[in-house]
N, C-alpha and C positions, 0 to 999 in steps of 0.2 A: 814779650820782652821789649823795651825800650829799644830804637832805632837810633838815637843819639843821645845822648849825657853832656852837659858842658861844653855842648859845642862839639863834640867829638862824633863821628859818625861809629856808627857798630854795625861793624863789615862782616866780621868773622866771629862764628859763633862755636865754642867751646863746651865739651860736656866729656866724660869720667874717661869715654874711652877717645877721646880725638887724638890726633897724629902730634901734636905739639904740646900733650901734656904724659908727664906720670905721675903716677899717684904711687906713693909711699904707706905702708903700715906706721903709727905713732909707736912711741912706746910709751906706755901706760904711767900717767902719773908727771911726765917732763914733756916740755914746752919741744915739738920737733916736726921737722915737714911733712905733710899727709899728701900735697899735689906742687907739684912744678910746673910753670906755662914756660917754656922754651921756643922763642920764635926761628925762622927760617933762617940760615947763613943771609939770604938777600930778602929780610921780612922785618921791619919794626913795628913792635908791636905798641898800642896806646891802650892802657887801663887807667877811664878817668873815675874819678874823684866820686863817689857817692853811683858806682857801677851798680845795678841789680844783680844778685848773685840768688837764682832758685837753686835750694840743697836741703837736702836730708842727709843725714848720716846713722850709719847702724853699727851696734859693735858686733863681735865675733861673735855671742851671745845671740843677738838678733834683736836687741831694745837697740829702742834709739837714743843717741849721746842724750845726756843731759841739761839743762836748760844752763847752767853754768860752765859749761864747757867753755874755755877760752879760746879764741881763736885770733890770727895774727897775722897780717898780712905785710911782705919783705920785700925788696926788691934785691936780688942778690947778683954781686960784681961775677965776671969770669973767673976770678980768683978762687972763686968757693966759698971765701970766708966772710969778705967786706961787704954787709949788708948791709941795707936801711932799712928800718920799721916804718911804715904807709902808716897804718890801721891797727886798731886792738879792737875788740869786740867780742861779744860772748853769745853762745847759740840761743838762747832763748829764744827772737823771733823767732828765725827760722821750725824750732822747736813747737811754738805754737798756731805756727800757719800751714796748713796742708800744704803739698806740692801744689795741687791745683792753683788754689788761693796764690800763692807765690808768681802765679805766671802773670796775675790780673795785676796790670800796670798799674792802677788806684791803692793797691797794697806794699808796694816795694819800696813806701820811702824807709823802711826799719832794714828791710833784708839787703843791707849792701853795707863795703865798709865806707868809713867816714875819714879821712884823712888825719892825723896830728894836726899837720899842716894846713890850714883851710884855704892859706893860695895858692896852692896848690890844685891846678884845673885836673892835669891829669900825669901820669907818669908813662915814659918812653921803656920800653922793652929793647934793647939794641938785639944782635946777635952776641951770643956768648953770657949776656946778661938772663936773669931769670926771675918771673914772679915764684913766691912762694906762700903758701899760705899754710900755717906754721896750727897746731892745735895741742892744747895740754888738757887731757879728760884721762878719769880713769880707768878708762877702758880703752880698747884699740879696734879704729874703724875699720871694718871690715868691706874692703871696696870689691868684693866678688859676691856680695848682699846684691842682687836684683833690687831693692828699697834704696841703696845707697844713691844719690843721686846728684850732680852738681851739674850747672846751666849755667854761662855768662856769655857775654859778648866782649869781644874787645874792637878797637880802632886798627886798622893793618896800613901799611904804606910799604908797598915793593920796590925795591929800587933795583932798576933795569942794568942788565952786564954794560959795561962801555968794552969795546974793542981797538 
């Protein structure tokens, strides 16, 4: 995995079962959350702009999504509702490059999303606020699949108690 993006260092590394994400079943057919990154009360989190994301995804079934699966990347307020759209993108790479292949830094400019925004370097994760990465297939990911598998990095900055 890449060590930095944009200038951003990639400190903390994320994957299906880590302590700051959950992962959601979709419902089949609609546009709805499959994983949350939720940073620390005293953690901000940084996911920049054209991040590497290694994943495979499997349905309940045990195929893997298919190559038009949409996928969508949020950044969601405290509130629950007021979100912003990052990213739109559709699983095919991912689809046609092994896990392996996906770790090899010479293949990952396809497998990450790409911003709307392109000055946009990277986006802040506060406390309270939430990445989401949002999918509509018609089937539903089955994250208790051993196959299923998601890898990234993000940027962390801790901010120390004041007394």
């Amino acid at each position: 995995m890449a060590t930095e993006v944009r200038g951003v260092p990639l400190t903390l590394h994320i994957h299906k079962n880590h302590e700051r994400i959950t992962t959601k079943a979709n419902v089949a057919g609609a546009l709805t959350p499959i994983l949350e990154l939720s940073p620390a009360d005293n953690q901000i989190l940084y996911f920049p702009n054209g991040n590497p994301i290694v994943m495979k995804l499997y349905d309940t079934t045990g195929a893997e999504l298919p190559p038009s699966a949409e996928l969508v990347l949020t950044r969601v307020a405290p509130d629950g509702y007021t979100e912003v759209v990052l990213a739109k993108t559709i699983y095919q790479p991912w689809k046609l490059t092994s896990l392996e292949n996906q770790s090899d830094p010479k293949r990952q400019g396809l497998l990450c999303f790409q911003f709307t925004d392109p000055s946009l370097d990277a986006v802040a994760i506060q406390p309270g606020y939430k990445l989401v990465i949002k999918l509509k297939a018609d089937s539903v990911v089955a994250w208790n699949n051993a196959n299923t598998q998601i890898f990234f990095s993000v940027g962390e900055k801790v901010r120390q108690a004041t007394f």
